[in-house]
Backbone bond lengths (Angstrom), bond angles and torsions (degrees), N, CA, C in turn:
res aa  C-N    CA-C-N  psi(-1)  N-CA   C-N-CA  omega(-1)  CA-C   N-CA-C  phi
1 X - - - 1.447 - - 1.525 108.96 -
2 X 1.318 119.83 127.32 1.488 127.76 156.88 1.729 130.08 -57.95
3 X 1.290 87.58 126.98 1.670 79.50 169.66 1.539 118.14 -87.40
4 X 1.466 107.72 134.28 1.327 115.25 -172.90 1.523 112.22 -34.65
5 X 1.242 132.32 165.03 1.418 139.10 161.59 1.324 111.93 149.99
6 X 1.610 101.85 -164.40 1.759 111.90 170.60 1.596 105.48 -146.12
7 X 1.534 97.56 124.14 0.916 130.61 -157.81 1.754 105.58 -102.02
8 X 1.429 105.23 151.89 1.285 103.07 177.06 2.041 110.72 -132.45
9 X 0.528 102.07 160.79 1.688 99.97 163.00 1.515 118.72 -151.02
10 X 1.109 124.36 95.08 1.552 131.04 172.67 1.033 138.73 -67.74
11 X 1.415 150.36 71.15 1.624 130.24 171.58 1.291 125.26 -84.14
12 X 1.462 88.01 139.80 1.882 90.58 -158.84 1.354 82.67 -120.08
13 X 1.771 91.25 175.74 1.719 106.57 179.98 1.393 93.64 -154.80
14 X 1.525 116.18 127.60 1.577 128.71 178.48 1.305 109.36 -56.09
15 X 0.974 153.07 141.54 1.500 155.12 -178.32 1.027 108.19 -83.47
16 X 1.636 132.69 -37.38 1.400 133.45 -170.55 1.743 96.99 -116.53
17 X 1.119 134.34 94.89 1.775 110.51 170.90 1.528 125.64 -37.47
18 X 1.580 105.11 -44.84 1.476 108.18 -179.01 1.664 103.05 -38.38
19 X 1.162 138.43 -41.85 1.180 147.21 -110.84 1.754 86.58 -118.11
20 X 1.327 114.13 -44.09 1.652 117.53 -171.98 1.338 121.83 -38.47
21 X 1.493 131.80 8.48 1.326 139.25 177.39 1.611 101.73 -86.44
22 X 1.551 98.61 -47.22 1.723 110.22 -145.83 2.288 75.72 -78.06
23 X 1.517 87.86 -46.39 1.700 76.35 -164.51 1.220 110.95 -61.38
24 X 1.394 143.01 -30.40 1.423 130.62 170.96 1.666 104.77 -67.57
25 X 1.268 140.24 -37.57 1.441 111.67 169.58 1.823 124.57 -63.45
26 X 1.298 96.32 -28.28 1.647 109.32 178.64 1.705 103.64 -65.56
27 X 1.003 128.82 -30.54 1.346 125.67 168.43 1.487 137.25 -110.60
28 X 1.344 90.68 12.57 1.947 115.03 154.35 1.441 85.06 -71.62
29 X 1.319 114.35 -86.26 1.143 132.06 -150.41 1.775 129.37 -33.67
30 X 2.031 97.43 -44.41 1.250 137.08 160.09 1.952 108.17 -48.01
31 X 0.907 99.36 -66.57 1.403 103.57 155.98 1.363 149.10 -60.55
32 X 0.992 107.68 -26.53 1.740 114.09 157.63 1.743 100.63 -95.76
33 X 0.763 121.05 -3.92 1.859 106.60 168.33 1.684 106.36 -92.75
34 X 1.286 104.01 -29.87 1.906 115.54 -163.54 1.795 92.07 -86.40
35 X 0.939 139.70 -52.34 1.900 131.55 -178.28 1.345 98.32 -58.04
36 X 1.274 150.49 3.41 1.373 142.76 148.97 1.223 118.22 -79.39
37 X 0.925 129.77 -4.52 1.373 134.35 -175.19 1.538 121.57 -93.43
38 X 1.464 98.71 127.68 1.559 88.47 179.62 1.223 147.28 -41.99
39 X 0.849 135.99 112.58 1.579 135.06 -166.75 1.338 108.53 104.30
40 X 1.122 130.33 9.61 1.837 125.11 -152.96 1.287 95.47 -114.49
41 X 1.258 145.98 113.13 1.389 119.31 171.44 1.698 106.14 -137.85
42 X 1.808 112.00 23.56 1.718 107.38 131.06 1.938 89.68 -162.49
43 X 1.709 67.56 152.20 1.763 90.61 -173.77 1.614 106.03 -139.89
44 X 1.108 128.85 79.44 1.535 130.85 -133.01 1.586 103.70 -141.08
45 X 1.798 118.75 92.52 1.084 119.51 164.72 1.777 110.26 -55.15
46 X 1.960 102.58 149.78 1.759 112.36 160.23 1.645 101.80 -134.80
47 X 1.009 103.94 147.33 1.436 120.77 -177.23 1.638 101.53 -121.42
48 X 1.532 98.52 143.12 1.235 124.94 178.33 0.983 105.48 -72.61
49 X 1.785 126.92 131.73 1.805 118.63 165.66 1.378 96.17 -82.13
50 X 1.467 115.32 126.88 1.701 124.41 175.26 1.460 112.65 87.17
51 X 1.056 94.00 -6.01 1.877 96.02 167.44 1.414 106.80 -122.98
52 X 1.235 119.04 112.75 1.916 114.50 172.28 1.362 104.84 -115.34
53 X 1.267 127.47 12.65 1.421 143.77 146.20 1.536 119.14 -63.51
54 X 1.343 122.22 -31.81 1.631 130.60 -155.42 1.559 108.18 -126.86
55 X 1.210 105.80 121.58 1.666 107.61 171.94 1.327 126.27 -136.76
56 X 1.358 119.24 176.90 1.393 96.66 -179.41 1.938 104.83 -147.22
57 X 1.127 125.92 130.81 1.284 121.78 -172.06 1.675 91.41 -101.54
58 X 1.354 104.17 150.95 1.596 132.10 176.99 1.142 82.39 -133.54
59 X 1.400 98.01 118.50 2.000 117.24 158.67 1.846 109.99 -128.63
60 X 1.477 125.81 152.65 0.897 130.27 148.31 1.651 122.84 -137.14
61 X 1.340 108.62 130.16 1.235 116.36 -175.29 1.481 115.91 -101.99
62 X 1.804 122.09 176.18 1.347 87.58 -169.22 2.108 97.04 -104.99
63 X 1.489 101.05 8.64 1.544 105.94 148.04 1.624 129.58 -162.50
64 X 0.984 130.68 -142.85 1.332 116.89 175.40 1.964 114.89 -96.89
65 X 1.829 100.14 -11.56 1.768 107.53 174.03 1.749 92.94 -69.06
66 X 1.426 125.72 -38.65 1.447 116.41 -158.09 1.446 113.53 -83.30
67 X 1.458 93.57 -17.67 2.132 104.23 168.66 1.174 95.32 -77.52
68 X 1.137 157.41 -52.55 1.677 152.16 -92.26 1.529 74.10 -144.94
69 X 1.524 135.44 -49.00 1.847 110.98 170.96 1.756 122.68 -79.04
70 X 1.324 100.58 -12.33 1.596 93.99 160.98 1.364 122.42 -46.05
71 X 1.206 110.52 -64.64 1.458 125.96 177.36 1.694 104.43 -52.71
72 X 1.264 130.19 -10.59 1.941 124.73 145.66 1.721 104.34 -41.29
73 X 1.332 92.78 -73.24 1.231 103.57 -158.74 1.296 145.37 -32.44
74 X 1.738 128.53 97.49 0.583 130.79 -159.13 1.851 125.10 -33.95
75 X 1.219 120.61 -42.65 1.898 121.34 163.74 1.436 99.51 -62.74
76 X 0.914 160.00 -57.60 1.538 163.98 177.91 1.694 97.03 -41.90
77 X 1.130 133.38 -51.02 1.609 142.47 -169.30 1.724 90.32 -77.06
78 X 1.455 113.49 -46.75 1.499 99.80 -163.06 1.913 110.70 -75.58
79 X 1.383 90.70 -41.58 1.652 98.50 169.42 1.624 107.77 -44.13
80 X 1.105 126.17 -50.57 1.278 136.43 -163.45 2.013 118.49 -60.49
81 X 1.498 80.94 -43.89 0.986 91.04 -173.69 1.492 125.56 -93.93
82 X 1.243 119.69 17.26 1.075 159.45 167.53 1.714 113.35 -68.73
83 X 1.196 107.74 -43.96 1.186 112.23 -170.60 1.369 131.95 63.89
84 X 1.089 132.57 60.66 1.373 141.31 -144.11 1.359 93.50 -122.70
85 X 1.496 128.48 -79.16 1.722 124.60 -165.56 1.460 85.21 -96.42
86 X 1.686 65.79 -169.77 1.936 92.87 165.85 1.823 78.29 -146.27
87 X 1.533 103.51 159.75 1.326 129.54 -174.08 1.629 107.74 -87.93
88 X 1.329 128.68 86.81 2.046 126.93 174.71 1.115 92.30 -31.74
89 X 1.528 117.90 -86.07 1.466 140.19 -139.10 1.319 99.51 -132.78
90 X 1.438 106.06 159.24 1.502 113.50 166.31 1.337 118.19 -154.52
91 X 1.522 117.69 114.86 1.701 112.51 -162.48 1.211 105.18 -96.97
92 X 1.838 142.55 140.71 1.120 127.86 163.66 1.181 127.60 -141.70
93 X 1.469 130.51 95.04 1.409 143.67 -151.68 1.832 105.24 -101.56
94 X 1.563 115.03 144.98 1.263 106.19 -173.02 1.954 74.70 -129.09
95 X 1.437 93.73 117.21 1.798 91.65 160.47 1.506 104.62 -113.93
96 X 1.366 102.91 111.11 1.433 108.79 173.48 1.362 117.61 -98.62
């Protein structure tokens, strides 16, 4: 059985490879600031073995207002603006 929520699944891809060091610390980081957040209760970088270009975030919120105010958040704005990935895919399921 699922626990209710809204769920996200992200795969990203670094835009620059050179760069895939700085972007895997920029989204440690993104992630341990974002599971504090209300409603958030996983915010969970995966890394590719042999790809350090490709990642994938698993988030669950406890709806789609507490995803949709992440993106307030001031570390969420700075990550962003950074320019680091671009977003492949993006899955988003609400099991209520």
């Amino acid at each position: 059985m699922f626990t209710p929520g809204y769920f996200v699944t992200a795969e990203l891809k670094v835009k620059d490879p050179s760069r895939a060091a700085i972007a895997r610390t920029e989204l440690m980081s993104l992630c341990e600031k974002s599971i504090h957040e209300q409603g958030c209760t996983l915010f969970k970088l995966h890394e590719f073995k042999g790809q350090p270009e490709r990642f994938m975030l698993w988030e669950r919120f406890d709806d789609e207002a507490a995803f949709k105010s992440h993106f307030e958040e001031i570390y969420t704005k700075a990550y962003i603006a950074k320019d680091l990935t671009d977003v492949v895919k993006i899955y988003q399921t609400n099991l209520a």
